[in-house]
N, C-alpha and C positions, 0 to 999 in steps of 0.2 A: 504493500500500500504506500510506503512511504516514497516510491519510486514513479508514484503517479502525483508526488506531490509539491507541489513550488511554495516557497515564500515569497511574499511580496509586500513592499515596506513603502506607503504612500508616504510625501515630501512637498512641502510646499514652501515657500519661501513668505510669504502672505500671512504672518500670524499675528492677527490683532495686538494681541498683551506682548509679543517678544517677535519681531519681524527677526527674519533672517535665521531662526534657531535651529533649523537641520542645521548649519554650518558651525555651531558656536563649539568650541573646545573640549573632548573631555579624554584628559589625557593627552594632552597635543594632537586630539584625533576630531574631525568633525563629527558631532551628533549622529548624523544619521548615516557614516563610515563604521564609526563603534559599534550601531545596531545593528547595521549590516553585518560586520564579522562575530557577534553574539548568536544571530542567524546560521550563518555560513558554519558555525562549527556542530548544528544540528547532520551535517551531509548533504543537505537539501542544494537544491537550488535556491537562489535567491537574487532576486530583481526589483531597485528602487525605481518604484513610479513617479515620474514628478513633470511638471509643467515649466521646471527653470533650466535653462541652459547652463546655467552656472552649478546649479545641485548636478548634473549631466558631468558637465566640465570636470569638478570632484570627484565624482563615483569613478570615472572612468582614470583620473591619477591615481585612484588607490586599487583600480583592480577590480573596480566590485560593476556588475552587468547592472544599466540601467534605460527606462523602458521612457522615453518622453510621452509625458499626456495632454492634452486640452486639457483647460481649468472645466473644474466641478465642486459642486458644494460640498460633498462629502469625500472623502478617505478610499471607504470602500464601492462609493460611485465611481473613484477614478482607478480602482484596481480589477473592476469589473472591466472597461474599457479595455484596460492591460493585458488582462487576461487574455482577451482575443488574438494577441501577438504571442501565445505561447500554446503547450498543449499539455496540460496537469488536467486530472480530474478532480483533484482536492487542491483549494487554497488556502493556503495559509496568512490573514493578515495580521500585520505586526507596525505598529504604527513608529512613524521614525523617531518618536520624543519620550520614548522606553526602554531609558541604556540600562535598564537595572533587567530586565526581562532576560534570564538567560537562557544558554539551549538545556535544560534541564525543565525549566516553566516550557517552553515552547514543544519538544520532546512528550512531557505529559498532557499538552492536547494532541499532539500528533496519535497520542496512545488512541483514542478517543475516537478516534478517526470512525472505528467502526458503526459508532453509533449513528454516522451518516448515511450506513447502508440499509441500517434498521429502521432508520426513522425516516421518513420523503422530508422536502421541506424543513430543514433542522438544521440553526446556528450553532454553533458550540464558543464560548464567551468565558474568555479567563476571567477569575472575580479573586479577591484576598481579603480575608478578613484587616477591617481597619477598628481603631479606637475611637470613642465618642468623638475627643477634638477632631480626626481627620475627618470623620463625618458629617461636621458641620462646616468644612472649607467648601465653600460654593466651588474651588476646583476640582472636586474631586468626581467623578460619578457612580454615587450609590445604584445600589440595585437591592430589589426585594427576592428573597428567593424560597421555593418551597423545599421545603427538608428531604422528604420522603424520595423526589426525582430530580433534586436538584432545578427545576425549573424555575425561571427567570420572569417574573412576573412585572416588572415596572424600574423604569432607571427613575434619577430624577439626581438634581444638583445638591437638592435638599437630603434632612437624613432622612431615612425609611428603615423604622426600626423592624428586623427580624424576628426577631424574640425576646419578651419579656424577660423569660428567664436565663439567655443568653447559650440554650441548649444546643442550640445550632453552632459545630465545632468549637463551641464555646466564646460566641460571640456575639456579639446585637448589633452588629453594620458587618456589611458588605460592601466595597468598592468594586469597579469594573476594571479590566486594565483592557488597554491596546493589543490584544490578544484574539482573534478570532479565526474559526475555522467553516468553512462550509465545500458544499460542490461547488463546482464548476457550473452545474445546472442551477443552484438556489443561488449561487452570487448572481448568476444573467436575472432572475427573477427580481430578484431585492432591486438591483438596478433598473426596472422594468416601472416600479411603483414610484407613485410618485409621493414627495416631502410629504410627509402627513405631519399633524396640526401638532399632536406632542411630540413629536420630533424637532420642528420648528421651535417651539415656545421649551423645550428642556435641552434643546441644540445638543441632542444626543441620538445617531444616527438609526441606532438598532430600536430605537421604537418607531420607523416604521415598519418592521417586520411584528411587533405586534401587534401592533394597532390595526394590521392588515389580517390576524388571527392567526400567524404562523409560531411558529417555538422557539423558545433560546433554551438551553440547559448550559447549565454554569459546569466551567473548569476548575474546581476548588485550587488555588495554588495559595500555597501555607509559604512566603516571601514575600517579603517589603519590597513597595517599587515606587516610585516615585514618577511620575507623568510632568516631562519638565514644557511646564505652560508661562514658566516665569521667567526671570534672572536667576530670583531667588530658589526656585527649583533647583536650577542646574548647580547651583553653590551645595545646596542640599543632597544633590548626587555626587558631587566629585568629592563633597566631605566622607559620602558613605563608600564611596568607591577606595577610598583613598584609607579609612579604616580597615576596610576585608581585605587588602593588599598589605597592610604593617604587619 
């Protein structure tokens, strides 16, 4: 299975809170270079999507295959695009401002894979338990999720408590990460619908694959990751980077 499967790491230059942040340093390495070879050490393939000649420019100094896109609202709008310049039946997306995601998280969705064949129509969504404070940073994207099948009932910026009694792997939040798998058939689909309403107003793309009445099941991954949407993020990653390396 894994031989039918690509990574693919959307890239934009365009980012509101931090312009320019594929490029920005971690390690003397650009952002979305570093994730790429956190990728690449899965075996996989792996191809950054992006709409800049200059992210182009980069990927291609350091070795790493990348796919130029027309601009799109979403991530996995413009890996769906991409997709059509390759031939995997599974994709793997991995978004480029997730240098913490390593191939050990990515690896255990890969595991997962099968439950693409089992189930039609089926996201699969790396999630990690977070603490109340990360729960309430409007950066982060919570998710609600049910115990028994792991399924993915509602993102939102806000928090969405799980459980009272915190029985769920022993937690009461959930975060999303930049982590997702699906077919090759359900990514052309997702790209097919259009923006729906909570998707727009919670600027979280994967609802509209619910809101359209399809599934997400969640990838429990028990690691810290940080989603660098700041400056301050990325200070935050290369502190912790720079900790697991002493």
């Amino acid at each position: 299975m894994k031989s039918e499967t690509k990574i693919l790491i959307p890239a934009r230059m365009a980012s509101t809170r931090f312009p320019g942040k594929p490029l920005a340093p971690i390690e003397g390495i650009p952002m979305v270079v570093y994730c790429a070879r956190n990728a690449l050490k899965t075996g996989l393939d792996v191809f950054v999507c992006t709409d800049s000649k200059e992210i182009q420019s980069v990927c291609k100094l350091y070795d790493v295959k990348s796919i130029v896109t027309p601009d799109f609202n979403t991530g996995t709008d413009r890996i769906a695009w991409a997709s059509e310049q390759i031939k995997a039946k599974y994709l793997i997306n991995l978004q480029g401002d997730e240098p913490l995601i390593t191939k050990d998280s990515i690896n255990k969705i890969v595991s997962m894979l099968p439950d693409l064949e089992k189930t039609q129509n089926l996201i699969l969504n790396g999630i990690t338990p977070v603490n109340s404070e990360e729960a309430f940073d409007p950066n982060n994207v919570k998710c609600a999720v049910i115990e028994e099948n792991n399924k993915v009932l509602y993102f939102s910026r806000k928090p969405l408590l799980n459980s009272e009694d915190s029985n769920i792997n022993g937690t009461h939040y959930f975060k999303q990460l930049g982590l997702y798998a699906m077919s090759f058939n359900t990514l052309k689909r997702f790209a097919a619908l259009k923006q729906s309403n909570l998707e727009k107003s919670e600027k979280v793309e994967l609802l509209r694959w619910i809101e359209n009445g399809y599934h997400i099941k969640a990838c429990i991954i028990n690691k810290e990751s940080i989603s660098v949407d700041t400056p301050q993020d990325l200070v935050n990653v290369i502190e912790k980077i720079a900790l697991q390396n002493s």
